[in-house]
Z-matrix of the N, CA and C atoms (Angstrom, degrees):
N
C 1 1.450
C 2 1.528 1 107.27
N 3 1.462 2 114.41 1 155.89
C 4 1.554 3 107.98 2 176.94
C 5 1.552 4 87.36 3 -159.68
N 6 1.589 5 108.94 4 160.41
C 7 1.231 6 117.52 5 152.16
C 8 1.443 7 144.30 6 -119.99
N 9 1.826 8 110.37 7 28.90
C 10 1.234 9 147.09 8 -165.26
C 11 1.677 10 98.04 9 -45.07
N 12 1.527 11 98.00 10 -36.66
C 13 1.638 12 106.84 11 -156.65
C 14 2.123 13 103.10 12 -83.85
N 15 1.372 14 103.26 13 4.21
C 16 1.458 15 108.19 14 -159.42
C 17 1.002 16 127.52 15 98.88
N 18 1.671 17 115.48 16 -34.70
C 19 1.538 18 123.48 17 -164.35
C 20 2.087 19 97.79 18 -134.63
N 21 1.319 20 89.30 19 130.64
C 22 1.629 21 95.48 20 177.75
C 23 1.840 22 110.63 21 -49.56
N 24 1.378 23 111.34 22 113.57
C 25 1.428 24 113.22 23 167.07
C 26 1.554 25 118.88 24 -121.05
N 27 1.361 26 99.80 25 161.73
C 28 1.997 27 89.92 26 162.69
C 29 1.502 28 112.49 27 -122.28
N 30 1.662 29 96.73 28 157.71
C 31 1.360 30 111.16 29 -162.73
C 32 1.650 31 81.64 30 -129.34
N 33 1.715 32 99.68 31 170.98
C 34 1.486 33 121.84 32 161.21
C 35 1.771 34 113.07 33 -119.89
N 36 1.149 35 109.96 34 126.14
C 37 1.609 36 119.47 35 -173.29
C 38 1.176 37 87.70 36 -121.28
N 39 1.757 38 115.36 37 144.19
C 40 1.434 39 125.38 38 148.09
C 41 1.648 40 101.16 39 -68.54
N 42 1.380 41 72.80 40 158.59
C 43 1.459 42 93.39 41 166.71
C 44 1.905 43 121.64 42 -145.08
N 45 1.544 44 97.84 43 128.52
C 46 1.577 45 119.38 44 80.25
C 47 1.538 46 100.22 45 -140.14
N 48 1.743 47 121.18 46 -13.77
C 49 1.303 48 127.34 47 161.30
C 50 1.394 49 123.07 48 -84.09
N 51 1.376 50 129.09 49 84.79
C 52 1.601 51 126.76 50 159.69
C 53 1.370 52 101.24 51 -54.38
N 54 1.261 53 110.91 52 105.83
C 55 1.951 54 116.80 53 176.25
C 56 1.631 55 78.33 54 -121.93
N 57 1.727 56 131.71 55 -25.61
C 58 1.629 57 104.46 56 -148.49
C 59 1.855 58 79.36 57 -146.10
N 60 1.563 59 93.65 58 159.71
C 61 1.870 60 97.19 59 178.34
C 62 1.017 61 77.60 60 -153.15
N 63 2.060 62 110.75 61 140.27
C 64 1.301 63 145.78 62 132.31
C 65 1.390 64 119.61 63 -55.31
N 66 1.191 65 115.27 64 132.03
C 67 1.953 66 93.16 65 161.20
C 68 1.661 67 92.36 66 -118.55
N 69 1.552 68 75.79 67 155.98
C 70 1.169 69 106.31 68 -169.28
C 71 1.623 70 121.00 69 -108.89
N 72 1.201 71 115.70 70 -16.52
C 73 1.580 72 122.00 71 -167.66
C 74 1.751 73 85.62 72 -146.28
N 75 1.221 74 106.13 73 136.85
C 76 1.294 75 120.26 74 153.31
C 77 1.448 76 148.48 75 -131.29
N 78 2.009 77 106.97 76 20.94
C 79 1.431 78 109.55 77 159.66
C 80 1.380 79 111.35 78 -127.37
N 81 1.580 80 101.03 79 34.04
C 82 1.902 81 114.37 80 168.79
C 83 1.428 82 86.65 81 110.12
N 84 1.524 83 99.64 82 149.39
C 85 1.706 84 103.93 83 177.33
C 86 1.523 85 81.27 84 -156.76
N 87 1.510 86 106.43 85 161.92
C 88 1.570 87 127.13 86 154.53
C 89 1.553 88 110.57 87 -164.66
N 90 1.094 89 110.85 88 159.26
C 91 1.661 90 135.52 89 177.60
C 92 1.364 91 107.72 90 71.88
N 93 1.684 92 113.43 91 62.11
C 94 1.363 93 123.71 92 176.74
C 95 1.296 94 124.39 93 -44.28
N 96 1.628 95 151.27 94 142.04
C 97 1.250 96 136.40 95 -178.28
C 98 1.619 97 100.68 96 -158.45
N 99 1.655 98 86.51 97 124.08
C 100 1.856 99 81.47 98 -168.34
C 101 2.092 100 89.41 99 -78.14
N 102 1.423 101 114.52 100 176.02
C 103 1.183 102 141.56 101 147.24
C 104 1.340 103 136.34 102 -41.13
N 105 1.633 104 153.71 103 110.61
C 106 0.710 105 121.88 104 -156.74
C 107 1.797 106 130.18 105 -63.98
N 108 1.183 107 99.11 106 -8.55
C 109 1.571 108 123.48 107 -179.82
C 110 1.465 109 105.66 108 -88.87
N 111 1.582 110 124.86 109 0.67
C 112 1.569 111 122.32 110 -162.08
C 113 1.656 112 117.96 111 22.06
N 114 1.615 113 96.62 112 43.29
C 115 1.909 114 92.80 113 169.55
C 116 2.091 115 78.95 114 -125.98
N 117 1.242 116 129.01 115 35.21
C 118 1.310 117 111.27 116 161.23
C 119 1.892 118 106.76 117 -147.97
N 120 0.824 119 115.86 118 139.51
C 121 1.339 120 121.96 119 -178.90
C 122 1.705 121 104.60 120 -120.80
N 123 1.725 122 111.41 121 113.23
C 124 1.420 123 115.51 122 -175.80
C 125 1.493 124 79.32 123 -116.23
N 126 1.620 125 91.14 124 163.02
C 127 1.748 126 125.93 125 170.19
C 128 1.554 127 106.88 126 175.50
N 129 1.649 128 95.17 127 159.37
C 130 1.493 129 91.99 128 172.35
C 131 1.269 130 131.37 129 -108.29
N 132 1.407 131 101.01 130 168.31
C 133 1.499 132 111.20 131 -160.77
C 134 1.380 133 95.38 132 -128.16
N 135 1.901 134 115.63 133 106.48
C 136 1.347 135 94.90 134 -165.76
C 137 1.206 136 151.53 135 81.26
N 138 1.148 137 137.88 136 -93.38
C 139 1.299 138 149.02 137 -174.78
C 140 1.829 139 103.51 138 -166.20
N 141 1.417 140 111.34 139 -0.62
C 142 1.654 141 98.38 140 -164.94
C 143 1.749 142 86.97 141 -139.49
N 144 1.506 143 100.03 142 145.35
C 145 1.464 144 105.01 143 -157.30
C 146 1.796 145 94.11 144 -97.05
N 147 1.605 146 109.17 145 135.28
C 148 1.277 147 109.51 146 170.40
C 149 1.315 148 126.63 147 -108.09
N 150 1.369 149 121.48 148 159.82
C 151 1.305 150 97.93 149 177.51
C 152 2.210 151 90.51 150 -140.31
N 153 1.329 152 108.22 151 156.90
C 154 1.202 153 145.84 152 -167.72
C 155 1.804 154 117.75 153 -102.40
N 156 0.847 155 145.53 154 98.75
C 157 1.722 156 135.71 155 174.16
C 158 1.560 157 89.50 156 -76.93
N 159 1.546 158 97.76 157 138.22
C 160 1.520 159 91.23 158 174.42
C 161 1.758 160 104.77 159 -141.36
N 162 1.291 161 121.75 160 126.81
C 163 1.622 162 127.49 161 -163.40
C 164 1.278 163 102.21 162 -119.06
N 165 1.545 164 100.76 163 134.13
C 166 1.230 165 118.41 164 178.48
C 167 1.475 166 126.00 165 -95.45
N 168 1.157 167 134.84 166 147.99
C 169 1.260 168 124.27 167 175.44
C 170 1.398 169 105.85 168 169.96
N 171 1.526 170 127.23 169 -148.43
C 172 1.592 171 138.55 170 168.41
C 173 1.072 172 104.29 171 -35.95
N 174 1.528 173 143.19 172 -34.64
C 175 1.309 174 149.00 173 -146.86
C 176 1.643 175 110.87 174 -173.71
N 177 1.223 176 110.74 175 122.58
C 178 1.614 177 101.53 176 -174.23
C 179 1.754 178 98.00 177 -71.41
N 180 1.189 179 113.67 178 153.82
C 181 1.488 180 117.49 179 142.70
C 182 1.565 181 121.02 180 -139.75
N 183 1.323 182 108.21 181 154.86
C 184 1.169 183 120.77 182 -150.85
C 185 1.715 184 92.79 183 -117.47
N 186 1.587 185 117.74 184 135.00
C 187 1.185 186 114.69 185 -154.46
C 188 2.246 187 93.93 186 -103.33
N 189 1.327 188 124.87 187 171.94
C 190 1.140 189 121.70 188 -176.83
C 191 1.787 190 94.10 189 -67.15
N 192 1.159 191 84.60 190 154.60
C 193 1.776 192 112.07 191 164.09
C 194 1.094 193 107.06 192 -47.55
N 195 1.252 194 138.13 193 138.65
C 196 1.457 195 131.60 194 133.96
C 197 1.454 196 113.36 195 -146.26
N 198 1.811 197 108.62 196 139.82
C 199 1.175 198 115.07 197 -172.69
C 200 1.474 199 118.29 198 -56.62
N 201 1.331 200 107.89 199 -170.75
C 202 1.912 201 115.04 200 -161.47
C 203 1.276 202 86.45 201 -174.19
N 204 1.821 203 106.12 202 137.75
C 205 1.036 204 129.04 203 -174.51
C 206 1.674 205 97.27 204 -114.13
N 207 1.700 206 104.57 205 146.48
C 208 1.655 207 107.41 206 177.58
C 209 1.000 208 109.33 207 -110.09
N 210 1.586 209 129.04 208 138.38
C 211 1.374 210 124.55 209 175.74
C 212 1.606 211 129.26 210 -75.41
N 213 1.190 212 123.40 211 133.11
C 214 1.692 213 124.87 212 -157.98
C 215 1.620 214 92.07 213 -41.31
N 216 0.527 215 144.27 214 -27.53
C 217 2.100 216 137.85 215 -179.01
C 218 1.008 217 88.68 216 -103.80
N 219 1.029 218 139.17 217 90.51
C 220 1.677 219 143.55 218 -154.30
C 221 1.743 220 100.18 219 -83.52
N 222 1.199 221 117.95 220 43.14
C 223 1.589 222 129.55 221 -173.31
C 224 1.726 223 94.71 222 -96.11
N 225 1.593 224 131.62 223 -13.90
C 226 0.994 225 121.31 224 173.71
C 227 1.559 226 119.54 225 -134.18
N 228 1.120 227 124.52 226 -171.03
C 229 1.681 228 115.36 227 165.89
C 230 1.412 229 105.03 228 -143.46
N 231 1.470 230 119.33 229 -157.00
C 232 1.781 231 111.11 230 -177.34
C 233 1.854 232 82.59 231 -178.91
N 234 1.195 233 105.89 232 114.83
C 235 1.279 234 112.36 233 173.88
C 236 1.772 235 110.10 234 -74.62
N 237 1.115 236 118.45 235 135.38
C 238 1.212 237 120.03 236 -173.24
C 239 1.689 238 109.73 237 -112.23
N 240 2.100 239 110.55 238 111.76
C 241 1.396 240 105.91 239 -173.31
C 242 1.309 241 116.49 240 -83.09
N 243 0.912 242 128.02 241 -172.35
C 244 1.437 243 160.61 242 -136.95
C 245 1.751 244 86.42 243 -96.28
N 246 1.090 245 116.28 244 114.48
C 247 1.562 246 111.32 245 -175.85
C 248 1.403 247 122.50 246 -95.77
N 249 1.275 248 110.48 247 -37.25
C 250 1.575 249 116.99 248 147.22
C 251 1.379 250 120.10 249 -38.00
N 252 1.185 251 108.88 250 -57.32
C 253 1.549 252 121.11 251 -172.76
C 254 1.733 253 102.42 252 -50.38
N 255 1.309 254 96.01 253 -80.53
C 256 1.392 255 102.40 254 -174.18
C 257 1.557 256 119.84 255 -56.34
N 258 1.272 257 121.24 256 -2.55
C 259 1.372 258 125.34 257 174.48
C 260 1.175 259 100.24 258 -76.88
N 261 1.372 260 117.24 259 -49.48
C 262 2.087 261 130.97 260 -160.04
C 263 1.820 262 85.17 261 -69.85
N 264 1.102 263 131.59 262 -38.55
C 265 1.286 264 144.55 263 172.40
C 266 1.333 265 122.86 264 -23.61
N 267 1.752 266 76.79 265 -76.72
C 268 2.165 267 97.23 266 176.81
C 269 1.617 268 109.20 267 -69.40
N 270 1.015 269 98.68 268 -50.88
C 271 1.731 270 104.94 269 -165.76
C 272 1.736 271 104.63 270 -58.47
N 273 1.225 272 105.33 271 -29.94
C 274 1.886 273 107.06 272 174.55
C 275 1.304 274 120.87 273 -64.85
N 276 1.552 275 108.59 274 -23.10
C 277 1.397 276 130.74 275 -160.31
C 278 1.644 277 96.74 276 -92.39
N 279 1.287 278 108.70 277 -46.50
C 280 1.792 279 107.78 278 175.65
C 281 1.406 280 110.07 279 -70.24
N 282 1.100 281 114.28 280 -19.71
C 283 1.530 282 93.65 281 -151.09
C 284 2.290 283 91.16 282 -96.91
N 285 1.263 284 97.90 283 -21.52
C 286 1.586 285 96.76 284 160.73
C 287 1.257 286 144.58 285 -68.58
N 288 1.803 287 95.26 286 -11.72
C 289 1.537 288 123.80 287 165.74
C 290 1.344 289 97.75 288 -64.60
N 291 1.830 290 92.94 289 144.38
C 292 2.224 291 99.50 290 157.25
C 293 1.039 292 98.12 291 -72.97
């Protein structure tokens, strides 16, 4: 986390040399938490918890935000997609049916 920018954000640095930073949140984030698989990076934004896909390789990239819902026994969560998306999704999929 840093607040270089004015406003508390999070970034991803290698390590043990930070020469380079990703950011990761861009309308303030805190209480970073990688995934247990470290291919997801959650934190919050606000009041609503986000989470990040994050891929490793030649070049990290850091995937868009998208919110995540917690379950009332807050022992689980349920990432919530892109609903547009997946609508343009299904409906492409029927309409290629005979």
């Amino acid at each position: 986390m840093s607040n270089e920018s004015g406003r508390v954000e999070i970034y991803v640095r290698p390590f043990p040399t930070p020469e380079r930073k990703w950011p990761v949140s861009t309308r303030g984030g805190r209480k970073p938490v990688w995934g247990r698989d470290e291919r997801e990076l959650f934190h919050w934004e606000g009041r609503r918890l986000m989470a990040s896909a994050v891929s490793s390789g030649p070049d990290l990239t850091i995937g868009a935000r998208r919110p995540v819902d917690v379950t009332r026994d807050g022992q689980r969560f349920v990432a919530i997609p892109n609903f547009a998306s997946e609508m343009r999704t299904r409906l492409s999929a029927r309409k290629a049916q005979p």
